[in-house]
FILUMBA-950845 format. One record per residue (C-alpha): x, y negated, z negated; chain; residue number from 1. Coordinates in pm, whole numbers, m for minus. Last residue first. Layout:
REM FILUMBA-950845
<atom><x>X</x><y>Y</y><z>Z</z><chaine>A</chaine><num>NUM</num></atom>
...
REM end
This chain:
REM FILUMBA-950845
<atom><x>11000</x><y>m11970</y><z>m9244</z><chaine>A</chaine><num>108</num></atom>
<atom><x>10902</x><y>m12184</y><z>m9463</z><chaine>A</chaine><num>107</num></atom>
<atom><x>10550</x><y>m12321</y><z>m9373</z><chaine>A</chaine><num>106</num></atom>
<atom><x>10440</x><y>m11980</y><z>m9284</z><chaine>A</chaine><num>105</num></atom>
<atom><x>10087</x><y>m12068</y><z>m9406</z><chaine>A</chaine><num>104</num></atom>
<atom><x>10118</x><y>m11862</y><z>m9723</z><chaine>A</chaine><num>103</num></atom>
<atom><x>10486</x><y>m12030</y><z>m9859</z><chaine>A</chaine><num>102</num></atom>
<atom><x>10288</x><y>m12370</y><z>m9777</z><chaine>A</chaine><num>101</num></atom>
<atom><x>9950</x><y>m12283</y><z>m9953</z><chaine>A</chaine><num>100</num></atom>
<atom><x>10209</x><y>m12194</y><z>m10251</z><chaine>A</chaine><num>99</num></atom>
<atom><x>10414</x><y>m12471</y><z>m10227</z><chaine>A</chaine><num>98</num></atom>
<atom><x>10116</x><y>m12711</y><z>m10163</z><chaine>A</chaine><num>97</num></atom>
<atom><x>9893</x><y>m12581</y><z>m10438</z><chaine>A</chaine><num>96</num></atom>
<atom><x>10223</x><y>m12559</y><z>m10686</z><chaine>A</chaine><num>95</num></atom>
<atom><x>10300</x><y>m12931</y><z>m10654</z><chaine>A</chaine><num>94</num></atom>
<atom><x>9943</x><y>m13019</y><z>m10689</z><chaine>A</chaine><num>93</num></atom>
<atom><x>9886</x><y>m12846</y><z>m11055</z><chaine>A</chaine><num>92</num></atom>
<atom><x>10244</x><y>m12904</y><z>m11149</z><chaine>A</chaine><num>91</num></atom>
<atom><x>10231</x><y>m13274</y><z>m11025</z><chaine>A</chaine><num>90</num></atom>
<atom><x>9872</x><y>m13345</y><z>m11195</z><chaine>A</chaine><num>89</num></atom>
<atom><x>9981</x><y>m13152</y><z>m11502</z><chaine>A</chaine><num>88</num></atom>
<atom><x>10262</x><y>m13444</y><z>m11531</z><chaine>A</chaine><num>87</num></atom>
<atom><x>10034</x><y>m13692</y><z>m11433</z><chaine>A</chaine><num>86</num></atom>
<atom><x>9816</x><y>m13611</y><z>m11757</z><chaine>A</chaine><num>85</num></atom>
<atom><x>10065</x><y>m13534</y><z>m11984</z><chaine>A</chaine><num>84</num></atom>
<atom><x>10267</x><y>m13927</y><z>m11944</z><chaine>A</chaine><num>83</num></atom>
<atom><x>9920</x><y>m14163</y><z>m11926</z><chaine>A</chaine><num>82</num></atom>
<atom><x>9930</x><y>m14308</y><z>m12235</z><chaine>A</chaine><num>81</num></atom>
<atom><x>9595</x><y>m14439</y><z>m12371</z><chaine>A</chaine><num>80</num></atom>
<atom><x>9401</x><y>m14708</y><z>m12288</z><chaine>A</chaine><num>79</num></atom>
<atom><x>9060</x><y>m14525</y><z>m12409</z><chaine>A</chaine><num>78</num></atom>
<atom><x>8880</x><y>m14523</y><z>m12003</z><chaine>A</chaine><num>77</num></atom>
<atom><x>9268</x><y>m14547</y><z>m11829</z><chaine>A</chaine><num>76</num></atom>
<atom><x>9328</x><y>m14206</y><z>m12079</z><chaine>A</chaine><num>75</num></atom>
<atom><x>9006</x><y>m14085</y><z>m11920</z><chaine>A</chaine><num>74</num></atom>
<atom><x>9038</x><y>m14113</y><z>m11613</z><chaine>A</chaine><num>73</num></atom>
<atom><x>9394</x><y>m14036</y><z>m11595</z><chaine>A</chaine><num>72</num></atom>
<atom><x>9285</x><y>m13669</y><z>m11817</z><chaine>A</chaine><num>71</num></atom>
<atom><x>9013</x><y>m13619</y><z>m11568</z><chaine>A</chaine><num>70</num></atom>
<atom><x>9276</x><y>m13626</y><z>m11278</z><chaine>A</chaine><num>69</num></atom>
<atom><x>9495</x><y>m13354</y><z>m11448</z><chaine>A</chaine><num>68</num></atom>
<atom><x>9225</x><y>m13186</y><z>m11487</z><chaine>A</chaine><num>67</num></atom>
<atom><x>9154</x><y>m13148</y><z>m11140</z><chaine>A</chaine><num>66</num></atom>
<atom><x>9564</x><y>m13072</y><z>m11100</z><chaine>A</chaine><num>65</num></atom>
<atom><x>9576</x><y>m12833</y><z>m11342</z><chaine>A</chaine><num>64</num></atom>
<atom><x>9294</x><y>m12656</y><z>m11174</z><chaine>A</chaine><num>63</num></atom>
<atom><x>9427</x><y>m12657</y><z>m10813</z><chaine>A</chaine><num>62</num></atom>
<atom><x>9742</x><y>m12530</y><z>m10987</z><chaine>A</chaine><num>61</num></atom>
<atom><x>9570</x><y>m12257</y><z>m11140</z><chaine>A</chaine><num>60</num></atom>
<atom><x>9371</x><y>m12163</y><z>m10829</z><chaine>A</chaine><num>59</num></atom>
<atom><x>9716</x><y>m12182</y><z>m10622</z><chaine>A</chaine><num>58</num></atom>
<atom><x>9924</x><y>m11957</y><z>m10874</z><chaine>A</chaine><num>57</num></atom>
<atom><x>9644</x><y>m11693</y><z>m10867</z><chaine>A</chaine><num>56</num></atom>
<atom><x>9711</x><y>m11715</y><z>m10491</z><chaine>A</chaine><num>55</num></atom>
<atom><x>10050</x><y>m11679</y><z>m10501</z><chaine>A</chaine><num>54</num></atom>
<atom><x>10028</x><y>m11391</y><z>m10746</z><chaine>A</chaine><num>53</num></atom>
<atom><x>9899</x><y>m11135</y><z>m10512</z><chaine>A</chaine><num>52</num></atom>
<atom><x>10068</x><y>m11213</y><z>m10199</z><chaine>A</chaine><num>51</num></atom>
<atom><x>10336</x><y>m11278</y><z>m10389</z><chaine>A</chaine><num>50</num></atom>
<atom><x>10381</x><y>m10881</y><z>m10487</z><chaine>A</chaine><num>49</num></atom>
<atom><x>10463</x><y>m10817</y><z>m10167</z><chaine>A</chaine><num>48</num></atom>
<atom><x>10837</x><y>m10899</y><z>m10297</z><chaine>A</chaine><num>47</num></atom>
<atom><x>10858</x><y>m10636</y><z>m10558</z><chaine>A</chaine><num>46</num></atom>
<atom><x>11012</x><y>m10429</y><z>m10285</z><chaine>A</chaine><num>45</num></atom>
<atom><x>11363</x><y>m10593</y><z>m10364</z><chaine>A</chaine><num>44</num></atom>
<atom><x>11393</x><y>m10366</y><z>m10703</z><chaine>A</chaine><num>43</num></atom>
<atom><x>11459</x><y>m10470</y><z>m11065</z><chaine>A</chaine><num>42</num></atom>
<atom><x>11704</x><y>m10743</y><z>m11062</z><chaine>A</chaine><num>41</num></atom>
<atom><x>11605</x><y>m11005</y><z>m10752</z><chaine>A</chaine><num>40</num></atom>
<atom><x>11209</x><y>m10873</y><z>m10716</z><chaine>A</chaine><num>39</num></atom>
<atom><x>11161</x><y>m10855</y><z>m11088</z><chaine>A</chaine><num>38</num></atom>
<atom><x>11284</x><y>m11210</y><z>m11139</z><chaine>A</chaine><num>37</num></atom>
<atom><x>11113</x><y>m11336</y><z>m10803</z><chaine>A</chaine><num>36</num></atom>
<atom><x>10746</x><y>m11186</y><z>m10985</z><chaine>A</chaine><num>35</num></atom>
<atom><x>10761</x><y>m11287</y><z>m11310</z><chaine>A</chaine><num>34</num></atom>
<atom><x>10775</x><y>m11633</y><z>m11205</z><chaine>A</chaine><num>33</num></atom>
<atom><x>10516</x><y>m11663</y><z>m10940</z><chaine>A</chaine><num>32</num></atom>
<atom><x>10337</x><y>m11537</y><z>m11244</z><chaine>A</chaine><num>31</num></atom>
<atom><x>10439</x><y>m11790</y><z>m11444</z><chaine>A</chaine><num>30</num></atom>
<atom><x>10370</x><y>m12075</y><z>m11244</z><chaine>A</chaine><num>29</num></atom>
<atom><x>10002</x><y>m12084</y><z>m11284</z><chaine>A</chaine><num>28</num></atom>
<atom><x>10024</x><y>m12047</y><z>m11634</z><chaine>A</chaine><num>27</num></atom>
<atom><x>10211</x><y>m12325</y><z>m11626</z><chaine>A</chaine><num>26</num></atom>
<atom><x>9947</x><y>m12566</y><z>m11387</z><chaine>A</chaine><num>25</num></atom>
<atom><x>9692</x><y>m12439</y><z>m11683</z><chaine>A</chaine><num>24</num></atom>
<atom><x>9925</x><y>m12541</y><z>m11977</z><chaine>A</chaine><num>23</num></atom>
<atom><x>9964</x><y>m12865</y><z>m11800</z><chaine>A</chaine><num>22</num></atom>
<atom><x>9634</x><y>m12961</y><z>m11726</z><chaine>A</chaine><num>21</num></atom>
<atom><x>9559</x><y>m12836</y><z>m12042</z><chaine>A</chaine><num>20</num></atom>
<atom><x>9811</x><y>m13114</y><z>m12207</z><chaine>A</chaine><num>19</num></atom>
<atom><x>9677</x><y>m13373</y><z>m11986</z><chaine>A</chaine><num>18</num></atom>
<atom><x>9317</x><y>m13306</y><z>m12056</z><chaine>A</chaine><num>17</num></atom>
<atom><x>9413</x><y>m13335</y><z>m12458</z><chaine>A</chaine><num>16</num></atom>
<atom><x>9619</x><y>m13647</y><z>m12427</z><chaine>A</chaine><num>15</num></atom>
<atom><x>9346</x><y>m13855</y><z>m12177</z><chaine>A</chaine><num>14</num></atom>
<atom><x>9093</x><y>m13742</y><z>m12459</z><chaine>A</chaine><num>13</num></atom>
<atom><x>9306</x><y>m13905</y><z>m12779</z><chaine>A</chaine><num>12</num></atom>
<atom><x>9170</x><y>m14198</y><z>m12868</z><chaine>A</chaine><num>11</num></atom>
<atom><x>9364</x><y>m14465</y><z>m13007</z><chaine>A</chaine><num>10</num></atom>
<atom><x>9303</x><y>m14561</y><z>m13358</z><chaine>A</chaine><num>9</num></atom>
<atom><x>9120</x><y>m14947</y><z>m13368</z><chaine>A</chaine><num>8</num></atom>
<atom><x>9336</x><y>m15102</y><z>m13614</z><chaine>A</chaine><num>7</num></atom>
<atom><x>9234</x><y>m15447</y><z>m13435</z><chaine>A</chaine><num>6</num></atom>
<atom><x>8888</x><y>m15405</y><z>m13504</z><chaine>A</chaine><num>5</num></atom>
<atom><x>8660</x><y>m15437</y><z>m13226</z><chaine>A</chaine><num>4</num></atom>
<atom><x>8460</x><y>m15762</y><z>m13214</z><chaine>A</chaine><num>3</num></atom>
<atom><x>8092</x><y>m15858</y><z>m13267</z><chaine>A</chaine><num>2</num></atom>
<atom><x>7927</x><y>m16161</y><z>m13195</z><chaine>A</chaine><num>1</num></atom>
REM end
């Protein structure tokens, strides 16, 4: 009977889906960003300029958030730690109902 070996190195897929998850659910944010700095210094009429980047903001938050999921899956498959994949899964989610919020009149 075989058994593992107890210097076993940890794998590191839950790591690497959690950190795109992450990157993706930021890159989601950033135009959002760009967009409330230029419309508070530059010039108010930047505004409309949501409509454009809120739904970029929801596809990249939809996709930090799927990956976000793969990277639990996989760091509960390799036992691994489980800190960049739920915090892309927050961005990712957080940013989907903001956004889907902010375009369903949620705020107003």
């Amino acid at each position: 009977m075989t058994s593992e070996p107890a210097d076993r190195p940890w794998s590191r897929r839950g790591r690497g889906w959690g950190i795109a998850a992450t990157i993706f659910a930021g890159i989601g944010i950033l135009p959002v960003a760009v967009v409330v700095v230029l419309g508070y210094t530059v010039d108010p009429l930047w505004g409309w300029m949501l409509f454009i980047a809120l739904p970029i903001s929801i596809a990249a938050g939809a996709l930090g958030g799927v990956l976000g999921i793969i990277g639990l899956i996989a760091a509960r498959g390799d036992r691994g730690g489980y800190g960049w994949p739920v915090v892309g899964l927050v961005l990712g989610w957080g940013q989907v109902l903001l956004g889907t919020g902010f375009l369903n009149g949620w705020f107003i």
